[in-house]
Each structure stands twice: as C-alpha cells, then as structure tokens.
C-alpha positions in Angstrom: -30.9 20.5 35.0 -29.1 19.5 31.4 -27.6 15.9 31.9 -23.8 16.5 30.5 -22.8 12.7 31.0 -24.3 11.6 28.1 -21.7 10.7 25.4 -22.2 11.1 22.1 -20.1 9.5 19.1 -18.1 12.2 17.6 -17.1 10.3 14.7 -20.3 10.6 13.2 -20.0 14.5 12.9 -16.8 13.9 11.3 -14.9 15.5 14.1 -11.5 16.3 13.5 -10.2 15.6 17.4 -11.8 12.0 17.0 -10.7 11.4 13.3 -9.0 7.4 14.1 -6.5 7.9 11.0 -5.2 11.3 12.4 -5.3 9.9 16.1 -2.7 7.2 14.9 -0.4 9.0 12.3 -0.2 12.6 14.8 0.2 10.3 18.3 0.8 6.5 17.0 -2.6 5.6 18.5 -5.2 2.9 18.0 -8.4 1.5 19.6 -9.3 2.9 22.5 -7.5 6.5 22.4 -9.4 9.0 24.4 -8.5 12.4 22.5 -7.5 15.6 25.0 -6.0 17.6 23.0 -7.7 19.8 20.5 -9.5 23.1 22.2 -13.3 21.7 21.9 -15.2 19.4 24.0 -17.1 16.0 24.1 -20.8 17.0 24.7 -23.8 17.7 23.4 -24.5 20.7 22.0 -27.3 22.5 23.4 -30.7 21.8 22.9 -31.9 25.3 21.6 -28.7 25.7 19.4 -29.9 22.3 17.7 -33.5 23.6 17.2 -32.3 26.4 15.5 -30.2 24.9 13.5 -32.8 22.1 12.2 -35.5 25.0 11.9 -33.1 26.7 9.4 -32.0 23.6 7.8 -35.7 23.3 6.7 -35.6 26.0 4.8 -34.5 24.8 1.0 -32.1 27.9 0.0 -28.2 27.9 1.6 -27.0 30.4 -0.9 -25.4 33.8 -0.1 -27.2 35.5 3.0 -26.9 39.1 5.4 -26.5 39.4 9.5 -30.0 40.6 10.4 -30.7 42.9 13.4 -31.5 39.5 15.6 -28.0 38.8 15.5 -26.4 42.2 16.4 -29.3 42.5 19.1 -28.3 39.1 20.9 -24.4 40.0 20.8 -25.2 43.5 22.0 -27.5 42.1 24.8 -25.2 39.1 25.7 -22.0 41.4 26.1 -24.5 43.8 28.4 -25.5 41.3 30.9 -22.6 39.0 30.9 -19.6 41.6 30.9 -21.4 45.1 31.7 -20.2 46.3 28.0 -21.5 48.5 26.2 -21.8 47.7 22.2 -23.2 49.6 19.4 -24.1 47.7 16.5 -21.7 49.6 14.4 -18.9 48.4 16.3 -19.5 44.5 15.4 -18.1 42.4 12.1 -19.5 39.0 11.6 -16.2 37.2 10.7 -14.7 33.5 9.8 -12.7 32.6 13.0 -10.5 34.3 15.2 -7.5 32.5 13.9 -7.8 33.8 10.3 -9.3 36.7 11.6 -5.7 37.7 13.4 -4.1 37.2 10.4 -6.2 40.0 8.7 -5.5 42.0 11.6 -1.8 41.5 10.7 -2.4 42.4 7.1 -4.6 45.0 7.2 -2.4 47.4 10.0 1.4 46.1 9.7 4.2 46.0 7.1 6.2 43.8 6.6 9.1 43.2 8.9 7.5 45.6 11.3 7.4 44.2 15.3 4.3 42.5 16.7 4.6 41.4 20.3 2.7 38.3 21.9 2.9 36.8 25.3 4.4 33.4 25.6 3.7 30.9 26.5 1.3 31.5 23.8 -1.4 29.6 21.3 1.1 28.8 18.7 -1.5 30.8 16.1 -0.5 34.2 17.3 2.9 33.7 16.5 1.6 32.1 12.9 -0.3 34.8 12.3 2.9 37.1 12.6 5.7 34.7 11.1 3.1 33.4 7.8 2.6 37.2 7.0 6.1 38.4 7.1 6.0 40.3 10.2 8.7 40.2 12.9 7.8 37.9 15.9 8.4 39.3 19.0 7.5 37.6 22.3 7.1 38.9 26.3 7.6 36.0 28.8 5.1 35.6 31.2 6.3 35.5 34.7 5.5 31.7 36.8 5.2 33.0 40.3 4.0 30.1 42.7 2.5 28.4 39.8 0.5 31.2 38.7 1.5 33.5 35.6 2.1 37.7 35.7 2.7 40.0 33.2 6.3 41.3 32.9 5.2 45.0 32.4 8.9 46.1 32.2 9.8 44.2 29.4 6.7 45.0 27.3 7.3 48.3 28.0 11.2 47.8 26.9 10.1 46.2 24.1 7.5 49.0 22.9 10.2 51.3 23.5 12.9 49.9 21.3 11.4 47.9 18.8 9.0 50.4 16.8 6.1 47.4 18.2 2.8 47.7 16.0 0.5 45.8 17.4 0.5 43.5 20.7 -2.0 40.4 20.9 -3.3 39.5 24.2 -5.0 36.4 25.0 -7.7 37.4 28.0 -8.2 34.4 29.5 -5.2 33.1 28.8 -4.3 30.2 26.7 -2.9 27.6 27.8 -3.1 28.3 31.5 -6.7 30.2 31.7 -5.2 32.4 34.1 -7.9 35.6 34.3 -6.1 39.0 34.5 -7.3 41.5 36.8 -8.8 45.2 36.0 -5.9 46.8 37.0 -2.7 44.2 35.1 -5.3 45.2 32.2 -5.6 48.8 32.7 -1.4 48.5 32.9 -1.7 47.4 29.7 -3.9 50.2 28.2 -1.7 52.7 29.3 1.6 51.1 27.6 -0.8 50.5 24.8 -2.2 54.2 24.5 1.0 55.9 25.9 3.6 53.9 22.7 0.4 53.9 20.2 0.1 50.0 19.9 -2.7 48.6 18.6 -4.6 46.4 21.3 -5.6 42.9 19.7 -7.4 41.4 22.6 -8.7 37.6 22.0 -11.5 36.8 24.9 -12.7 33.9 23.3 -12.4 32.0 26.5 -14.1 34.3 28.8 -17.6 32.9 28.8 -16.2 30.0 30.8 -15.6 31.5 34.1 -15.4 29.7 37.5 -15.6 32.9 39.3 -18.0 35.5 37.1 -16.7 38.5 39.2 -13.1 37.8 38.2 -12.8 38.9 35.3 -12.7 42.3 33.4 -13.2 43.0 29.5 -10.8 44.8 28.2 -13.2 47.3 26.9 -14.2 47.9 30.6 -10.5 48.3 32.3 -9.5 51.5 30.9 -11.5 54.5 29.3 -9.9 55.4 26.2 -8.6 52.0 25.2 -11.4 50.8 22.6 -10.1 53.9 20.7 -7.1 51.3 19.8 -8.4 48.2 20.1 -9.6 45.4 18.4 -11.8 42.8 20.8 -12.0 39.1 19.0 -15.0 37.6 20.3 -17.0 34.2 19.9 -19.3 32.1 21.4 -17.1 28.9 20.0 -15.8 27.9 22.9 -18.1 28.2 25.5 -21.1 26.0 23.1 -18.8 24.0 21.3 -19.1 25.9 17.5 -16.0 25.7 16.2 -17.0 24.3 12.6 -19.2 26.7 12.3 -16.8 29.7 12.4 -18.8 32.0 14.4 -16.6 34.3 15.6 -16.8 38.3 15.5 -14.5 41.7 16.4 -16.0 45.0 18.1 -14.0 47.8 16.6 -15.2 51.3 18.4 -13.1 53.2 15.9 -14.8 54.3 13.0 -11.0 54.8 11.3 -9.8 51.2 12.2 -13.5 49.7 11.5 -12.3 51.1 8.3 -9.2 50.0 7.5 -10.4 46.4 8.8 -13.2 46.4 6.4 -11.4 47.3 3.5 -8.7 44.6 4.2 -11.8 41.7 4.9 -13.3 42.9 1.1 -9.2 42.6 -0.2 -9.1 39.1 0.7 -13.1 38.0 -0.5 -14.5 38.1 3.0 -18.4 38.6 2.4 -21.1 37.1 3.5 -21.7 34.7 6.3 -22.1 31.0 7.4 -25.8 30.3 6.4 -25.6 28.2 10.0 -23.4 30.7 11.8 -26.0 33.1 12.4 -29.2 31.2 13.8 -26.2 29.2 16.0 -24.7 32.6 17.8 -28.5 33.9 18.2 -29.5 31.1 19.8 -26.6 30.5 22.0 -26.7 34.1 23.0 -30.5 33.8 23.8 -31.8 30.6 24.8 -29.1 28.9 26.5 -27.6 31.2 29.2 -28.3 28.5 32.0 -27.0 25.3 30.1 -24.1 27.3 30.2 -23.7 28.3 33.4 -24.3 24.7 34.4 -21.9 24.0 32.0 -19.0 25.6 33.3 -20.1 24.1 37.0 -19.4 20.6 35.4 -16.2 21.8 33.7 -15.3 22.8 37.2 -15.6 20.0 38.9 -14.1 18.0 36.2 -10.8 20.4 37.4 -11.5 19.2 40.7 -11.1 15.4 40.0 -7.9 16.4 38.7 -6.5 18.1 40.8 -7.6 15.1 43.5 -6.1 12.5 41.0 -2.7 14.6 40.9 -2.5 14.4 44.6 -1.3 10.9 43.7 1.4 12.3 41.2 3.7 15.0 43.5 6.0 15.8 40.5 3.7 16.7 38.3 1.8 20.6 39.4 -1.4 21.9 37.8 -2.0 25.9 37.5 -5.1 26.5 38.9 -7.3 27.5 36.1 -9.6 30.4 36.9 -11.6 29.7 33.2 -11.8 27.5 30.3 -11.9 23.4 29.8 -8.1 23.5 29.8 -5.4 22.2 32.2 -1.9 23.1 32.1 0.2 20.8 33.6 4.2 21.5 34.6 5.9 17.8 34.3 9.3 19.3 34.4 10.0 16.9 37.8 8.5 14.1 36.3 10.0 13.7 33.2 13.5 14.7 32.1 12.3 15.5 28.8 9.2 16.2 26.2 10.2 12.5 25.1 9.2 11.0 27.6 6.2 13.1 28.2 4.6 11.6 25.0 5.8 8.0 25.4 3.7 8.3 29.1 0.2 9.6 27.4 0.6 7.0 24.5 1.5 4.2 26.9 -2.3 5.3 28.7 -3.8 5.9 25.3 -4.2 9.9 25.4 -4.0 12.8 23.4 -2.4 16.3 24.7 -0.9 19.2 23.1 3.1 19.2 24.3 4.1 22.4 25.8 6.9 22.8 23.0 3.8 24.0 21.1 2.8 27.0 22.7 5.3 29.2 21.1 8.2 29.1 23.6 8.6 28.8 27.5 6.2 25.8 27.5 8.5 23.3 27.7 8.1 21.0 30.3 4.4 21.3 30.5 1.2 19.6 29.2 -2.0 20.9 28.0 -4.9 18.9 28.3 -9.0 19.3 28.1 -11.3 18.3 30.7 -14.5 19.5 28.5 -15.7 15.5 28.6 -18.7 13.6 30.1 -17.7 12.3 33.8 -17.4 8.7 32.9 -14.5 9.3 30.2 -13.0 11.7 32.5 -12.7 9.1 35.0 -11.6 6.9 32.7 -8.9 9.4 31.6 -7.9 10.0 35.1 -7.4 6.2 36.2 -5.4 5.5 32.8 -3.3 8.6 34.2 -3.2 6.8 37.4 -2.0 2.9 36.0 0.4 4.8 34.0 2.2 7.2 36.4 2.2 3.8 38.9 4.1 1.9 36.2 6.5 4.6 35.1 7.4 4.6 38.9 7.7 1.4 38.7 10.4 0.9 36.1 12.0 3.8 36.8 12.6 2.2 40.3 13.6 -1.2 38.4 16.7 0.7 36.8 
C-alpha cells in the first residue's frame, strides 16, 4: 500500500503550478489558493524514482551523456506488458517533451502554409505547434453526444480530401475530456490516414492512467500497416509526475521517417539527453508498476467525490473520464458566460484552465485536476460547494 494523502510543499521544488507570484498575476489570487489547473499533480513522487535519482546525483559528473541499453529495454518491456506492443529498439528517440517535440514534427515533414488537421476541442499546443511554424491550422470538431465526445469521420475525411492535409495529430486519451477511443474509431482513422497519405501524429501521453486497462487500444495495435505512417509520442510524465524532467520519447517504425525526424532533431541542436531523464524513465518503467496502478485507483475515486459533489450542482455536467487526473466540466447552464466562470473559482480560491483555451469548441466548459491528496480534494470540493450555494444565492437576490 503507498499512502497518497500525504502532502507535500510544492513550493520548495520551485513548482511552476504553485509559484504564489504567478497564482496572483494569471488568476488575481492570494493566500490560500489551491492550484487545479496545470496538467501535473500534488504527490509524491515514487519512492524508487527518488532512489534513482539520488543514486545518480551521487555521482560527481552531469556533463554530456548516451541512452544506454537499460533504458530502451525498460521502454520496450513496459510498452509489451502494459499495451501488447511490440517495439524494437530502433524504433525509439529519447526526446525533450512532447510539446517541442510536435513542433519538430511540424518542421521536419510540412511546408509552410501546407494543412495540418487537429481535433478540437484540443490542448491549445497542437494548434501552437501548427500556427508558430507557419503551417495552416486546420481543426475537426468532436461530436458531444450525451456528454460523451465521437469523432466526426465525415468531416476528417472532407477535410483530407480537399485540403492537400499533411499531417493530422491525435490526442489518444484525449485531452481535455480523457475520453479513450475504441480499436475500431482508431482503426477508422488508419484507413483515412493510409488511404489520403497523412501522416499519423498520435500523442498517448495519457494512456498509462486508465480506469479500465481493457479499454483502450495503441494506436500501433488498431490497424496493421499504420506504424508505416506514424509517429507515436510517448512518456511516462504524466502518469509519475516528470514533467521537469522532460522525459518524453517517439516510436518511429519507418526507417525513412526515423530519418527525416533525425536529421530535423540534429538541425535544431537536439543531442544528448537529460542526465536525470534517463535513470527517472528506467525506474518508473521498472520498479513502480504497482504505485501506479494504485495510483490511478486513488485518481479514480478522487472522480468519484466529484461527481458526488456535483450531484449538488444540476447545471453544471461532468464527462465521465475513462483516463487521466483531468475533469472536464460543461458550465454552459450555470453561467451565461466564461466571465463569470472565473469570478466563481476566484471567489472559492481555485485555479482551472477555461475552456476558451482548448483551441475552440470549449467554451462553456472547465478543466480542472483531481491528481491531489484527499484532504485538499475535499477541501476543493467544499469551497466548490460554499461557492455554487452563494452564487445561488445572489443570483436569487436579483
């Protein structure tokens, strides 16, 4: 059993989601402000991840290193018994984060002005990754069907048809709503992809979280010829909380994109790796399979307190989440506008991410993390709580 209620003061790290001055000047908060918005959470890291980091600490050289065979044998073996794929050690590149990876992606098999489609709504990166590198921003809406998103498959299709599309980024789970596509919307995919000749960008940094294992499908698993057009982002960052330490890495099956990827990486000085990156994803990928599966239990019924809190609050909806430490939250009946929305999470002293954020067609919704230890998240929900039961209050008072 690994004890998750145990807080720890972020602040001391230096970490950027618990920053007081950037708390105040991004939300107008002060004393007291319980962050939820940034994509990482408030716990401990795990114990072995720790060790190994310490243990390498000791060693008195951090200058220029390699990715030894430990680290390609612990993704290979991790991607095996977690996901049923298959990866050769060719097929992996040790990069700096997914987000600046993206944009190499961009570079390195676009021109500029060319199309590159993203489904919205979407982590406003993707679409930064397009616009900051000249590339035309195209964007497929996702379809909310009893509070639960689908892929329009028509319109991508329309949209690969007529607009000369280059690549397409998918989000698998998806961001904000952690909605967990099946095999066969995936395999849907691959055949657009394959059939138009669009390059598959397929981020899965959130699938180690998974309430139901069984639910999900890699990408490199739903259909048999698509890793001969794909790029898969892949990290551990998310699921063990190692976001400063950049360890995030692609599986390129073809030796003519590995290519082209490499020689774009060398073109913008992309060499060798964090010295603390390494040890971190080897021990993550080795020692700590059951903190995280406990993990994601407490993560999950972190979702379940709110969802029982929000039975309180009928206008406001939560999409069930099927992975991740997010919520996302439709307050369209609640509030009349994004306005309001803020001035009701700074009168209870939270952070969130706004849905205007995410791109487009997030409007009206809220995005915030339940990755905390119990006793802040119940503290979190009962500010939610005193604050919905004053708004009511004075909105009845008018």
């Amino acid at each position: 059993m690994y004890d998750f209620n145990i807080k720890i003061d972020r602040r001391l790290g230096h970490s950027r989601k618990w920053n007081p001055q950037l708390i105040a000047t991004k939300f107008g908060l002060g004393e007291g402000a319980i962050p939820l918005d940034l994509a990482d959470v408030d716990v401990a890291v795990a114990e072995p991840i720790r060790e190994a980091l310490v243990k390498r600490a000791m060693v008195p050289d951090y200058s220029y290193t390699f990715v030894p065979d430990e680290f390609y044998d612990a993704v290979i073996d991790w991607n095996k018994r977690r996901f049923q794929q298959v990866i050769e050690k060719e097929w992996i590149k040790l990069t700096f984060g997914t987000v600046s990876t993206l944009h190499y992606i961009v570079q390195a098999f676009s021109k500029e002005k060319e199309a590159i489609l993203i489904n919205t709504p979407a982590y406003a990166p993707f679409a930064e990754a397009v616009l900051h590198n000249g590339r035309t921003l195209l964007t497929s809406s996702l379809i909310n069907r009893e509070n639960r998103y689908y892929i329009d498959f028509e319109d991508i299709e329309y949209q690969f048809r007529t607009n000369d599309v280059k690549i397409y980024i998918l989000c698998s789970p998806q961001n904000p709503s952690g909605r967990v596509w099946t095999k066969d919307e995936l395999n849907r995919l691959a055949e657009l992809c394959l059939t138009y000749q669009v390059l598959l960008v397929c981020d899965e940094i959130h699938r180690d979280i998974l309430f139901e294992v069984e639910s999900f499908t890699t990408i490199a698993n739903a259909h048999p010829k698509i890793m001969d057009q794909c790029i898969l982002c892949l990290s551990p960052n998310k699921a063990f909380n190692l976001g400063g330490l950049k360890t995030s890495y692609v599986v390129i099956k073809n030796p003519i994109l590995r290519q082209i990827f490499y020689q774009q990486l060398e073109a913008n000085s992309i060499t060798s790796p964090h010295v603390f990156a390494v040890p971190a994803i080897i021990a993550a990928y080795t020692h700590c399979e059951a903190w995280l599966d406990e993990w994601t239990a407490y993560i999950k019924e972190n979702m379940n307190l709110l969802h029982h809190c929000f039975e309180d609050i009928p206008e406001a909806i939560i999409m069930p989440a099927e992975s991740s430490f997010l919520a996302w939250i439709d307050v369209h009946q609640l509030f009349h506008n994004e306005e309001e929305m803020t001035a009701f999470f700074k009168e209870a002293n939270l952070t969130m991410v706004p849905g205007s954020y995410f791109v487009q067609d997030g409007e009206g919704f809220v995005r915030i993390c339940v990755g905390l230890p119990r006793d802040t998240w119940l503290t979190v929900l009962e500010r939610i709580k005193k604050t919905y039961l004053n708004y009511k209050k004075r909105s009845l008072e008018k």
